[in-house]
C-alpha atoms as one frame of an Amber mdcrd trajectory, in Angstrom:
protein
 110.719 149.962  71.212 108.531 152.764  72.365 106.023 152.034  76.005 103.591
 152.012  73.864 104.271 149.128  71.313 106.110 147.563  74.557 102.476 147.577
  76.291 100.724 146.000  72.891 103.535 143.403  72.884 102.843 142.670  76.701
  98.663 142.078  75.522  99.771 139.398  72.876 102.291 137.760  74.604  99.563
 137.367  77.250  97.170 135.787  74.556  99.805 133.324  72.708  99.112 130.341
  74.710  95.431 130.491  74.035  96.302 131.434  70.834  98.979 128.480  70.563
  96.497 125.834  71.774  93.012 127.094  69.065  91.164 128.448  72.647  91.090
 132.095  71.210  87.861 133.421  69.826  87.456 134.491  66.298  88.259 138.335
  66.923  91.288 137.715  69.081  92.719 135.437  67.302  92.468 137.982  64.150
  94.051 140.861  66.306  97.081 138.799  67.101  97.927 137.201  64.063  97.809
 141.233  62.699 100.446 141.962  65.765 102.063 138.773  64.288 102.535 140.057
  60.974 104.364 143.138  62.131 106.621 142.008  65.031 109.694 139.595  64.712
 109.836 139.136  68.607 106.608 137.950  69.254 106.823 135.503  65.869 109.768
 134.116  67.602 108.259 133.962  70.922 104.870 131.805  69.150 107.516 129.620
  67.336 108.615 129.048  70.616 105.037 128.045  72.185 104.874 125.403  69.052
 107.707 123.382  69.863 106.692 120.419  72.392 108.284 119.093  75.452 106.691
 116.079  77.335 103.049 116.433  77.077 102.797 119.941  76.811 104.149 122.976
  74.664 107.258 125.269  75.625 107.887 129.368  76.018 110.608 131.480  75.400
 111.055 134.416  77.243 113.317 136.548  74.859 115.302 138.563  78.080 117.250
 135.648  79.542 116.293 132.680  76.859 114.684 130.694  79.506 112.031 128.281
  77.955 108.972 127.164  79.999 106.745 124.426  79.544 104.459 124.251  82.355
 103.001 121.091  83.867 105.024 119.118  81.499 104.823 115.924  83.980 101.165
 114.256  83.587 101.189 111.050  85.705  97.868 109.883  84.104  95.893 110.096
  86.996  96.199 113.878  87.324  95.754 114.440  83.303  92.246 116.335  84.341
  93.855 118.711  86.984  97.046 119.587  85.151  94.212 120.028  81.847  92.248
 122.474  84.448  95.377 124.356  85.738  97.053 125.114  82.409  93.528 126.838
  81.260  94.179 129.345  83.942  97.670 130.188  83.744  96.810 130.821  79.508
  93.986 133.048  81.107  96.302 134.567  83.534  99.408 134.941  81.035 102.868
 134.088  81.633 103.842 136.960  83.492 105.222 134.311  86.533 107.376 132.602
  84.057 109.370 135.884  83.839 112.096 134.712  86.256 115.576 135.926  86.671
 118.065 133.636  84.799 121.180 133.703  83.459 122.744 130.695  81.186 122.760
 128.177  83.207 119.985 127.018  85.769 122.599 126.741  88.330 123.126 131.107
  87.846 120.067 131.550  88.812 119.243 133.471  91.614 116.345 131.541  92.661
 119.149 128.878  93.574 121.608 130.651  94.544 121.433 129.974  98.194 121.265
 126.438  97.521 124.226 126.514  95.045 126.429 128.475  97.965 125.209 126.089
 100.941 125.725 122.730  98.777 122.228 121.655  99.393 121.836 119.679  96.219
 121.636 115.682  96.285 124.099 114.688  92.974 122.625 112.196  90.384 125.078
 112.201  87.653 122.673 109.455  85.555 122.094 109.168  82.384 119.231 106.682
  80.714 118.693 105.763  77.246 115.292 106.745  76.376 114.449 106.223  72.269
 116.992 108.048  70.480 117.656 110.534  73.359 120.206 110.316  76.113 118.233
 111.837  79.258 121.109 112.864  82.356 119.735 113.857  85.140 122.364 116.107
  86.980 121.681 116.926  90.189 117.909 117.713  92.325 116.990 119.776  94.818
 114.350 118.856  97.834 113.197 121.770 100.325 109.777 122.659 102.377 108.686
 124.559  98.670 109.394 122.260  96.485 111.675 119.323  94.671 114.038 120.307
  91.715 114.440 118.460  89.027 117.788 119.618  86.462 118.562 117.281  83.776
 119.680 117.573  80.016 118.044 115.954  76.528 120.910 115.011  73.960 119.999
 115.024  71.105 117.222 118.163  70.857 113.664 116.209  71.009 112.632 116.419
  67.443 109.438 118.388  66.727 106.462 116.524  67.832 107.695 113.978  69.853
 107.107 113.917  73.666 107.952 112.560  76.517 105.965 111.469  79.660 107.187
 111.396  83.148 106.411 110.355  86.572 107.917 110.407  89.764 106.993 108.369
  92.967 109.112 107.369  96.505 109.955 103.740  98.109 106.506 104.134  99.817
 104.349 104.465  96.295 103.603 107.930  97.337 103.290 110.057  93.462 104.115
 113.666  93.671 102.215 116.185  91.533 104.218 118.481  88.937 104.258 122.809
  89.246 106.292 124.036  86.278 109.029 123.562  84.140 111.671 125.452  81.781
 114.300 125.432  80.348 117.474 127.532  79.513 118.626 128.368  75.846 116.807
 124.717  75.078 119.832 122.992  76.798 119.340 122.531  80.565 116.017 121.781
  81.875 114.105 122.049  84.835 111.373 120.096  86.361 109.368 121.747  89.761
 107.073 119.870  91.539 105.837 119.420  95.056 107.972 119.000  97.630 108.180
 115.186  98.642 107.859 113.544 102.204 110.643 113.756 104.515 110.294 110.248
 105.217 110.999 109.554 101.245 114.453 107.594 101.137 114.671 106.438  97.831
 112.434 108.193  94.508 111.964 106.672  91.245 111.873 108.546  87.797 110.079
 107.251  85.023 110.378 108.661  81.502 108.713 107.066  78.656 108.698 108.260
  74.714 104.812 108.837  74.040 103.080 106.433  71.758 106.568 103.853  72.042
 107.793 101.554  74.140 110.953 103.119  74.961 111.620 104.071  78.846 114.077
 105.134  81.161 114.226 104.580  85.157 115.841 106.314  87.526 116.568 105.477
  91.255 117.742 108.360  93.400 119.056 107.856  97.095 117.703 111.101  98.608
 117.765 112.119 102.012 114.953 115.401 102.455 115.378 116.065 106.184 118.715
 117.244 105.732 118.024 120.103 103.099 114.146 120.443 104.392 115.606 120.971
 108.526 117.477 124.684 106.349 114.168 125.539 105.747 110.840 126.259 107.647
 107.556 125.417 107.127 104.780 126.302 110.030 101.254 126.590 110.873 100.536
 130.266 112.625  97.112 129.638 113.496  96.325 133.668 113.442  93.190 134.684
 112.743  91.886 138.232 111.623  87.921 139.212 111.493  86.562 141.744 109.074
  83.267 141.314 109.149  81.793 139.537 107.609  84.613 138.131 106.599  87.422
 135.701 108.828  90.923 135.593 107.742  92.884 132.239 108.916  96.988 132.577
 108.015  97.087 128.779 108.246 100.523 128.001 106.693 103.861 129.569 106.009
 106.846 128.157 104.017 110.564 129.689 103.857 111.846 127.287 101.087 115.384
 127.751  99.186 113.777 128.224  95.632 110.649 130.389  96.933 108.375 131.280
 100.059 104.466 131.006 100.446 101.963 132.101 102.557  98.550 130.446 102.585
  95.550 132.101 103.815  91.906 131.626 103.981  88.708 133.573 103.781  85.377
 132.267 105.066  81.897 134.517 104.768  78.440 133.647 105.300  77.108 131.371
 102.204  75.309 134.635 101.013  73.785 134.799  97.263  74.216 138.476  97.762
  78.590 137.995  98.235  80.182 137.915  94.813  83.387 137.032  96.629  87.144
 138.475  97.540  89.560 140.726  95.992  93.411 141.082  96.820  94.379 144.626
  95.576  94.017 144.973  92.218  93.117 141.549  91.394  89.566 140.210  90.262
  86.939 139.043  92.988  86.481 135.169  93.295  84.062 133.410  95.039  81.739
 130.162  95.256  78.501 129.722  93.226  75.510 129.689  95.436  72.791 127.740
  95.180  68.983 129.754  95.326  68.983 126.970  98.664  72.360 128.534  99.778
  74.337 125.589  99.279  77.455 125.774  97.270  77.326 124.519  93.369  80.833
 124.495  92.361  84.495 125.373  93.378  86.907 127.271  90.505  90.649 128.343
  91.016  92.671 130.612  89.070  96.411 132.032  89.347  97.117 135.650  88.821
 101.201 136.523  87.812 102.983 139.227  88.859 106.022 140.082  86.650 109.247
 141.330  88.565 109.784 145.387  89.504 105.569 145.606  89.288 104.851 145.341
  92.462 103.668 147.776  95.129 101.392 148.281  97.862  99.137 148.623  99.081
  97.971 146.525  95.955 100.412 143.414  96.159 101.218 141.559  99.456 104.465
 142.092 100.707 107.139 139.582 102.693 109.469 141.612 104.664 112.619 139.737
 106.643 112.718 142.028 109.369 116.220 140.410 110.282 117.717 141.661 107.445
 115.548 144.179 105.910 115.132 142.598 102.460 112.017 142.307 101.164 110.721
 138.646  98.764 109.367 140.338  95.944 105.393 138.784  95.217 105.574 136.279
  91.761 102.364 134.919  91.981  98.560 134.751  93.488  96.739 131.595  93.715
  93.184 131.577  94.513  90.870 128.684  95.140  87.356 128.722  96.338  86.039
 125.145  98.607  82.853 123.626  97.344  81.828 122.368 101.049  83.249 125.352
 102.992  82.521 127.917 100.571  85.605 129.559 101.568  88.636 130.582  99.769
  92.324 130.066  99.956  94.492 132.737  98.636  98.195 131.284  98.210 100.786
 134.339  97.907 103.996 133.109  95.695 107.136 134.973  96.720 111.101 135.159
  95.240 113.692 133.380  97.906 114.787 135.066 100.640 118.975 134.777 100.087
 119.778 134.041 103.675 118.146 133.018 106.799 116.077 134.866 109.232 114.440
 134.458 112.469 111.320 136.412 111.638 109.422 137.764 108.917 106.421 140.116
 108.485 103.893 139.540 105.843 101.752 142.501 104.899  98.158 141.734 102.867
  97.232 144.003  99.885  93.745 146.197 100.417  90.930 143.413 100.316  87.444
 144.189  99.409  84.404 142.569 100.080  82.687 142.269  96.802  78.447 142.225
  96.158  76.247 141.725  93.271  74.730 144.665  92.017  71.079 144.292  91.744
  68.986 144.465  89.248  67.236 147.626  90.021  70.295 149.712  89.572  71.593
 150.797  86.517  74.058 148.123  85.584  74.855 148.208  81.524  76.049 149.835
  78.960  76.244 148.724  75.327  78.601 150.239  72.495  79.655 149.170  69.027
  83.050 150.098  68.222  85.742 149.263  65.645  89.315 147.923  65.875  91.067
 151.339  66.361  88.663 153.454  67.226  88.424 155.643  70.886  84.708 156.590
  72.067  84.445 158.867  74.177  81.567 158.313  77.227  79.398 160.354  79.608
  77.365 157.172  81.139  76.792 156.872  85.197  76.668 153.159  86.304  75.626
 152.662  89.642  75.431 149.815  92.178  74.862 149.562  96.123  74.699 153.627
  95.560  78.168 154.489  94.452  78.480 155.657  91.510  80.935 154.906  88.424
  81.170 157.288  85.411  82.501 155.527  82.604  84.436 157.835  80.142  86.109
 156.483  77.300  86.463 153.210  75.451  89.201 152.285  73.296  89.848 149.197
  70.950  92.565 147.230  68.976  91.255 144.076  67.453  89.179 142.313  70.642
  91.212 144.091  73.488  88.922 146.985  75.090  90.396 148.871  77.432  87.315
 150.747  79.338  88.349 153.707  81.366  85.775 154.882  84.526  86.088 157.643
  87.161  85.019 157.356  91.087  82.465 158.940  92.646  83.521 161.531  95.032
  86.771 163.327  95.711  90.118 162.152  94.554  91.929 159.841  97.558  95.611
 160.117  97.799  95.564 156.729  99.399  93.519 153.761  97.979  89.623 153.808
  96.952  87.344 152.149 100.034  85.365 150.260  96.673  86.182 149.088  93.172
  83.793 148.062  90.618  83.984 144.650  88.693  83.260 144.994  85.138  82.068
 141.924  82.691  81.527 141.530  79.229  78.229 139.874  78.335  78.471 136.978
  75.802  75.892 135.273  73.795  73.363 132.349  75.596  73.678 134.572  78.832
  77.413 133.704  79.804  79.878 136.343  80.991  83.850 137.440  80.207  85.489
 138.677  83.653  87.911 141.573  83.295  91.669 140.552  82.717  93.588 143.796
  84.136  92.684 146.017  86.792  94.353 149.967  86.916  93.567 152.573  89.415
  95.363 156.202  90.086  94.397 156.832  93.619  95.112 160.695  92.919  93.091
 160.981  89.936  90.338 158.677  91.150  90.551 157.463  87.300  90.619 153.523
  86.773  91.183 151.486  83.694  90.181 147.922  82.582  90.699 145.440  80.002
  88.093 143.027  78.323  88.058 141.527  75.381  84.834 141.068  73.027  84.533
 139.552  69.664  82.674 142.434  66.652  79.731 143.999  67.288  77.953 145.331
  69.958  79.265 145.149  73.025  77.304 145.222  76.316  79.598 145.316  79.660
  78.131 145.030  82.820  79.196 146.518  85.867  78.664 142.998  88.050  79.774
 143.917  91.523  80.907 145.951  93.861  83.862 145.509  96.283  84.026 147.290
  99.656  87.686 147.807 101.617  87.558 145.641 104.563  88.197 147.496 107.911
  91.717 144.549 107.973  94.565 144.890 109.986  96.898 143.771 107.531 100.473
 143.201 109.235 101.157 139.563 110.250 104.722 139.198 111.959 105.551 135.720
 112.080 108.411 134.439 114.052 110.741 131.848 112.230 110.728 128.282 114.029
 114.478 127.164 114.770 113.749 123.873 113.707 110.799 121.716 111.992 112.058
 117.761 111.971
């Protein structure tokens, strides 16, 4: 396959779960059933999106045959947040499904150091659910996360799903994260990590719309996998005005680290919000009173080898000199703060370490343009057609020259050139770019590229036929950020 049918594979396969679940608009969902018609591997991969698991659908990943079904546990109380979260990870693609697996989940490198410490607590139960003989094998409880592997005999038939929740002695109900499987044989459940006072959980599996269930009771015992871990609370805290930095929590797990940060500004209509690197601006709604109308959250998936700075955060064990290589960024704004926490995702570190050093991307402060400036552009093109373009957009006095526009079926990839003199390093401000939709509301930009020698950047958006008017919406401004954070390792946490 040739880089650049590999690169129109990568836009569909980034687009079948909206596709999958009927949230595609008209246009896109005509461009990728026309990719569909000509490519075996990404038929496979849709056939592979249709076939249900618990109370959501599955996805193959054709490289290692590992299936994933995210958020496939929906204790009913949580229905409305797992709902919210899977819209944003079918926004944000699969890319942080694309983990390194072998055949079995136990090959997997992601356990590895689990596997060679024998840190898992054995369950060896099986539970007649319906037809189906569930066995659940073996779990896995650290300061990330808890583990879940168990196997289905026979295959679930199509349509059918099951229903699971899980809960400890003290009624306490832990939320799910993800889930996959391997070749459709061995499954596995992540979820949050449960209390290290938990003694005993309880599994509950039920066949939707039946009366058949299983229950499982697992002796556990957390502290003793959890005290091979660390979790902490630095307390550092960076200023870039206007803009304070708290690195408020750190966890070195045995499936994968994360650092949580947050960002707090002055409730400012004039802030559009923060951008990590590459990555899209997010930020609160304010009110014309300056009070806060809403919160949002979306993930952002980084697939392996893609990473680099200074546009992805980097973990670093200084010990050892490996570095965790960035999977995923998690951003969520706070409707009474009007802050944001920025959750950075990393691979396991295979052994431990007494310190690490966490380096931030380059962040940018991003504003609205206003309306005096020239903000638009509007261009009708055709599904594989290039434009070429000599149009200056301009906000808070930079200027952006857009040049070309190309598109295949909805996907429009616009490409723009920076004021000024090409940078070897990194730009000090990127522009935000939106397509304009009918009744006022707005599409945000899924893909952000930038040559820092060229000055040249490149963005995707996606518009239905017709004429197209994209807006450049904000611009972001480098933050004067001292971005290094070296963080010893606590010995101990229980």
């Amino acid at each position: 396959m040739d880089q650049g049918n590999k690169e129109k594979c990568a836009v569909i396969q980034d687009l079948l779960p909206i596709y999958a679940d009927n949230e595609l608009s008209t246009a896109g969902a005509k461009m990728v059933e026309g990719h569909l018609a000509e490519c075996q591997s990404c038929q496979e991969e849709l056939e592979a999106y249709k076939k249900q698991l618990f109370d959501q659908k599955e996805f193959v990943l054709d490289d290692d045959k590992k299936h994933f079904a995210p958020f496939i546990w929906l204790p009913r109380k949580s229905l409305a947040l797992a709902m919210a979260l899977i819209i944003f990870i079918g926004a944000g693609g699969l890319s942080w499904a694309y983990k390194v697996g072998k055949n079995t989940a136990l090959s997997d490198p992601n356990y590895r150091r689990a596997f060679k410490e024998d840190l898992f607590t054995p369950v060896h139960q099986t539970k007649k659910v319906g037809p189906y003989e569930i066995t659940i094998e073996r779990m896995l409880m650290d300061a990330a996360q808890t583990v879940v592997f168990y196997e289905i005999e026979p295959k679930l038939q199509e349509g059918e799903r099951l229903e699971l929740n899980i809960s400890d002695q003290d009624g306490r109900v832990y939320e799910p994260m993800s889930g996959f499987s391997y070749s459709g044989k061995e499954y596995v459940l992540e979820l949050e990590p449960v209390s290290p006072k938990a003694s005993e959980l309880t599994l509950g599996i039920q066949l939707e719309g039946t009366p058949a269930t299983g229950e499982f009771k697992v002796a556990v015992e957390p502290t003793e996998v959890q005290a091979s871990t660390s979790e902490w609370w630095p307390g550092i805290k960076r200023e870039a005005s206007p803009v304070r930095f708290d690195l408020e929590h750190v966890v070195l797990g045995l499936t994968k680290n994360q650092v949580n940060m947050r960002a707090f500004w002055p409730l400012d209509e004039d802030i559009r919000g923060v951008g990590f690197g590459l990555f899209p601006p997010i930020g609160p709604k304010i009110r014309e009173d300056g009070s806060v109308s809403s919160a949002s959250s979306v993930f952002y998936n980084v697939r392996p080898g893609l990473t680099m700075l200074p546009w992805h955060a980097e973990l670093l064990d200084t010990d050892n000199r490996r570095k965790a290589e960035l999977e995923q960024l998690g951003l969520k704004t706070d409707s009474v703060s009007g802050g944001l926490t920025a959750s950075f995702s990393f691979q396991p570190l295979p052994e431990t370490t007494s310190e690490v050093q966490f380096t931030l991307p380059n962040t940018y402060l991003y504003r609205y343009v206003n309306e005096q400036e020239k903000q638009e552009i509007t261009v009708d093109i055709k599904d594989g057609q290039e434009q070429a373009l000599d149009t200056v957009l301009t906000g808070h006095g930079k200027q952006i020259k857009l040049t070309a526009i190309e598109r295949e079926r909805s996907a429009l990839t616009l490409q723009f050139k920076m004021e000024g003199k090409a940078n070897a390093s990194t730009p000090n401000y990127l522009p935000e770019f939106v397509v304009l939709k009918p009744m006022g509301s707005e599409m945000q930009g899924r893909r952000l590229e930038f040559n820092s020698e060229s000055a040249i950047g490149k963005v995707m958006l996606f518009a239905d036929e017709g004429p197209i008017t994209i807006r450049l919406k904000s611009i972001g401004k480098q933050l004067d950020l001292e971005h290094e954070f070296t963080l010893p390792v606590p010995s101990t946490n229980f």
